[in-house]
ROTITOR-266764 format. One record per residue (C-alpha): x, y, z; residue in one letter. Coordinates in steps of 0.5 Angstrom, whole numbers, plus 2048, in hexadecimal, padded with zeros to 3 digits. Layout:
BEGIN
PT   X   Y   Z code
PT   X   Y   Z    A
...
//
This chain:
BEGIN
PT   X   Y   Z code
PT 838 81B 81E    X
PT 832 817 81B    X
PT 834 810 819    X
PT 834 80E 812    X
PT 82F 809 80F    X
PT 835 804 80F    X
PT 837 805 817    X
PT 82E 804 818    X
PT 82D 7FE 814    X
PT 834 7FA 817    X
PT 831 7FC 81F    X
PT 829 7FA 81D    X
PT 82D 7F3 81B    X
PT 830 7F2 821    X
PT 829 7F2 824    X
PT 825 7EE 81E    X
PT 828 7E8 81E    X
PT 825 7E6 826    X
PT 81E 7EA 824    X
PT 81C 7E8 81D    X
PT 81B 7E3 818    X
PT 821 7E1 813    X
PT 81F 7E2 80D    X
PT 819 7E4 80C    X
PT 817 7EC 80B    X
PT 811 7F0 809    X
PT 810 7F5 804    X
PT 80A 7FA 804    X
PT 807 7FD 7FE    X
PT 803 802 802    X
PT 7FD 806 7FC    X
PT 7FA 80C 7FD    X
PT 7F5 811 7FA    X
PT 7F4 819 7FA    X
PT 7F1 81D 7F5    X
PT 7F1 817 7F0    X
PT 7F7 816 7EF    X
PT 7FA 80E 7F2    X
PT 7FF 810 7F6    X
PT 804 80A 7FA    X
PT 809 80B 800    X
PT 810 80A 7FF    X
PT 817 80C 804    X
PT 81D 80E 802    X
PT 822 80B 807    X
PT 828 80F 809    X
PT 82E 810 805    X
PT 82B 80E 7FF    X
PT 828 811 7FA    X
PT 823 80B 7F8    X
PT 81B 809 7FB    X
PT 81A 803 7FD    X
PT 812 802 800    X
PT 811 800 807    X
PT 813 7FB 80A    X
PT 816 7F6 810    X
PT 817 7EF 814    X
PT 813 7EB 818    X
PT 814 7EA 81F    X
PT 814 7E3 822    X
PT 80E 7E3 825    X
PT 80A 7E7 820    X
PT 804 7E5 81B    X
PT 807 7E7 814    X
PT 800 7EC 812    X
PT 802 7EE 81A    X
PT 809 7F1 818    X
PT 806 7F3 811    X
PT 801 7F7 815    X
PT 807 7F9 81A    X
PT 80B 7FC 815    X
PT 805 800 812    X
PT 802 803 818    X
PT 80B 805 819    X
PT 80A 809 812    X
PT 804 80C 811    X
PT 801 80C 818    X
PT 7FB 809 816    X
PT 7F7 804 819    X
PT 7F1 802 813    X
PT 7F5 7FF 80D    X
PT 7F3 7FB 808    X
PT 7F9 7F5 808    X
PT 7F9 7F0 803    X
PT 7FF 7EB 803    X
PT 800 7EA 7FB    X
PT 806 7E7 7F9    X
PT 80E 7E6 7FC    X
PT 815 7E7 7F8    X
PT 81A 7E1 7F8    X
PT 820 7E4 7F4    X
PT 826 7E1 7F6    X
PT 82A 7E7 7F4    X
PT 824 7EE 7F6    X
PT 828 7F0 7FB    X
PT 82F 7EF 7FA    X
PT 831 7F5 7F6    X
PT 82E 7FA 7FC    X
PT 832 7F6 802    X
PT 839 7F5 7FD    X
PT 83C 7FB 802    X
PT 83B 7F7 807    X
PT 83E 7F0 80B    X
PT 83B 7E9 80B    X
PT 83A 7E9 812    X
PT 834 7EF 812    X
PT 82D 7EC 812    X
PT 82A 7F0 80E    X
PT 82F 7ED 808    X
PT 82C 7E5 809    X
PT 828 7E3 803    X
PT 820 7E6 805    X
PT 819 7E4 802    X
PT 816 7EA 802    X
PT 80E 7E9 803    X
PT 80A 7EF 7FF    X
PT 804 7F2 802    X
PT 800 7F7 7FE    X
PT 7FC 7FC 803    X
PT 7F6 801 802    X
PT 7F6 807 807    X
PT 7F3 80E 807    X
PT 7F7 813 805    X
PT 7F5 818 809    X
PT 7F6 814 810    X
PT 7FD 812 80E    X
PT 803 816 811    X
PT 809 813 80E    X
PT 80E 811 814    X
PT 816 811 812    X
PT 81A 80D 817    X
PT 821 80D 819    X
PT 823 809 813    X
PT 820 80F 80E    X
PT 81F 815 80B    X
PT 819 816 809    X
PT 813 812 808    X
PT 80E 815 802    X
PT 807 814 7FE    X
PT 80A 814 7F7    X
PT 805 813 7F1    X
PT 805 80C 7ED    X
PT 806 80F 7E7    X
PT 80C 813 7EA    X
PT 810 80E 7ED    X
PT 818 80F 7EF    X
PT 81D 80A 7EE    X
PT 81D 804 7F3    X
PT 821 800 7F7    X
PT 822 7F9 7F6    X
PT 81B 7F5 7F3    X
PT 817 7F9 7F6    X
PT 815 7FD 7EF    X
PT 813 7F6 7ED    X
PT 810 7F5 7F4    X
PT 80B 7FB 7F3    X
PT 809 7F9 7EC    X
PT 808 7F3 7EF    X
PT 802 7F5 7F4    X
PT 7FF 7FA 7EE    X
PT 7FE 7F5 7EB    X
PT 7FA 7F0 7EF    X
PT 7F7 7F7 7F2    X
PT 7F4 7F7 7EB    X
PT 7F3 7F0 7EB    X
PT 7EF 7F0 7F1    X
PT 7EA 7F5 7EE    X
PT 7E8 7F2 7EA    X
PT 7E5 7ED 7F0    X
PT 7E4 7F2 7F6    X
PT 7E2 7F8 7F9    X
PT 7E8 7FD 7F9    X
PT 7E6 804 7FC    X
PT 7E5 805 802    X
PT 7ED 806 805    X
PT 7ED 80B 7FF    X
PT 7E8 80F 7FF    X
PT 7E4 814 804    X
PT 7DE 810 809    X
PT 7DA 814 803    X
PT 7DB 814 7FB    X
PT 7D7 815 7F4    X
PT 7D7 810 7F0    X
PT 7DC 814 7EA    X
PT 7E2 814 7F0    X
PT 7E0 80C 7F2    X
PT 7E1 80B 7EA    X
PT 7E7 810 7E9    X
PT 7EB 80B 7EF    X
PT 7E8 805 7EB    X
PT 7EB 808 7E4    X
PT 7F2 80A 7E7    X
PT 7F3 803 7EB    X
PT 7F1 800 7E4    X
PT 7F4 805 7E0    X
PT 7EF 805 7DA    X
PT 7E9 809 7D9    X
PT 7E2 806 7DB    X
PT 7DB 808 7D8    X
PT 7D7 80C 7DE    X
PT 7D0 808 7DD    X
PT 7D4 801 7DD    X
PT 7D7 803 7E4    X
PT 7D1 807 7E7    X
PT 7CD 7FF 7E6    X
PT 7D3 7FC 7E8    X
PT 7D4 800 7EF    X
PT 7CD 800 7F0    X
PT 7CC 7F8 7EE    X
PT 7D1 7F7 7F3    X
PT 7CC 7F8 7F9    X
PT 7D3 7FA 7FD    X
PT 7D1 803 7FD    X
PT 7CC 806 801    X
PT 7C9 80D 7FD    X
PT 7C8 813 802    X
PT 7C3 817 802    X
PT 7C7 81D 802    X
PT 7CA 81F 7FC    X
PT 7D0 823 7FC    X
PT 7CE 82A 7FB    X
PT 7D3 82D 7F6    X
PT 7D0 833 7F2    X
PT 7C8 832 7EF    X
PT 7C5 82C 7F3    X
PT 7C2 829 7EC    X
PT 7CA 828 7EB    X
PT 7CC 825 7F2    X
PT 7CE 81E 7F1    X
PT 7CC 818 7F6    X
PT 7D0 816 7FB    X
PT 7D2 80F 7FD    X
PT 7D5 80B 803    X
PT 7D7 804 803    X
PT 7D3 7FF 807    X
PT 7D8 7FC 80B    X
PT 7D5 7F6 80D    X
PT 7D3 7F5 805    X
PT 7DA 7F7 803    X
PT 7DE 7F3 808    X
PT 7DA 7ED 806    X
PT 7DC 7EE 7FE    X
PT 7E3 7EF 800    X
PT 7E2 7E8 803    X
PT 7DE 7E5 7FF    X
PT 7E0 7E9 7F9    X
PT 7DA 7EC 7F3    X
PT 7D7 7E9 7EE    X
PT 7D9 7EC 7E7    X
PT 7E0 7F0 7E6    X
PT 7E3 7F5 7E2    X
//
């Protein structure tokens, strides 16, 4: 017979209180793009019937970004991920109503500060993982997110808006989009992230201006040549620069 979620998290605390911090966690808002649509990763643990967003500890010996990276890679199995630390959660209260049924004494039910990651990875090299604390593990839209668990929801519009605000200052592209793209597909990323419209020649002047995009030679044949529109790559030394050193004008 298959233990319940409750018999799972009470053998995980017998163990968590030798190999984990107390009282930190991490909560990873994981976004992903596919035939222009945004899209973040969310699981479902069993028994119950919100989602939460991906998440875990951090073992005594580890690196905070180093147990970020281990609980994405356990998720998604992908190694090449944008990760960016972009606030934490303190609220004495935002894990008391989902551990109520549960004793004192389990670790999970102490008070945690929750440290948000929000990660960019390629959606088509992601497999989502469930483990043995869940029943699914999901892609579903941002624009048709299920009920959450805890604060979570606050979480993930949390990382969005800082997403956006980090648009306005760094390249986003290159863990979202394929190796090459036309400029219409980096502008339609650009306006879901953003949500807002923006004016075709004003992006292709600022891309171009940017100095962070190397034009192919080859166009993408699709129908009359005439019609075939230009294909760009990132220039990965150009653009890891600008993620350092950020751009010159925003959005």
């Amino acid at each position: 017979m298959e233990n319940t979620l409750k018999e799972l998290v009470w053998e995980f605390s017998r163990e968590a209180w030798n190999e984990y911090l107390p009282h930190l966690s991490i909560d990873c808002t994981v976004f992903g793009y596919n035939t222009a649509h945004m899209k973040v990763l969310l699981v479902k643990l069993k028994d119950q019937e919100l989602w939460s967003l991906p998440g875990g500890y951090i073992k005594k010996e580890e690196d905070i970004k180093e147990a970020a990276n281990r609980i994405l890679t356990g998720r998604t199995g992908a190694n090449d991920i944008y990760l960016q630390q972009f606030n934490f959660f303190a609220a004495a209260n935002r894990s008391e109503d989902f551990f109520k049924d549960y004793e004192d004494g389990l670790w999970n039910k102490q008070r945690f500060i929750s440290l948000g990651f929000y990660a960019l990875a390629d959606y088509e090299k992601v497999i989502p993982v469930t483990d043995i604390f869940s029943s699914a593990c999901e892609w579903v839209d941002i624009n048709d997110l299920p009920k959450m668990m805890m604060d979570h929801r606050s979480i993930l519009d949390q990382a969005l808006l800082n997403l956006r605000k980090e648009l306005n200052y760094k390249p986003i592209g290159y863990n979202l989009l394929p190796l090459e793209f036309t400029m219409p597909e980096l502008q339609r990323l650009y306006e879901i992230i953003l949500n807002k419209k923006l004016n075709r020649g004003n992006f292709y002047r600022k891309m171009i201006g940017y100095d962070i995009l190397d034009k192919m030679d080859e166009p993408r044949m699709q129908g009359k040549a005439h019609k075939a529109p230009n294909l760009y790559r990132f220039n990965m030394e150009k653009y890891n620069s600008a993620l350092q050193n950020g751009l010159k004008e925003g959005w």
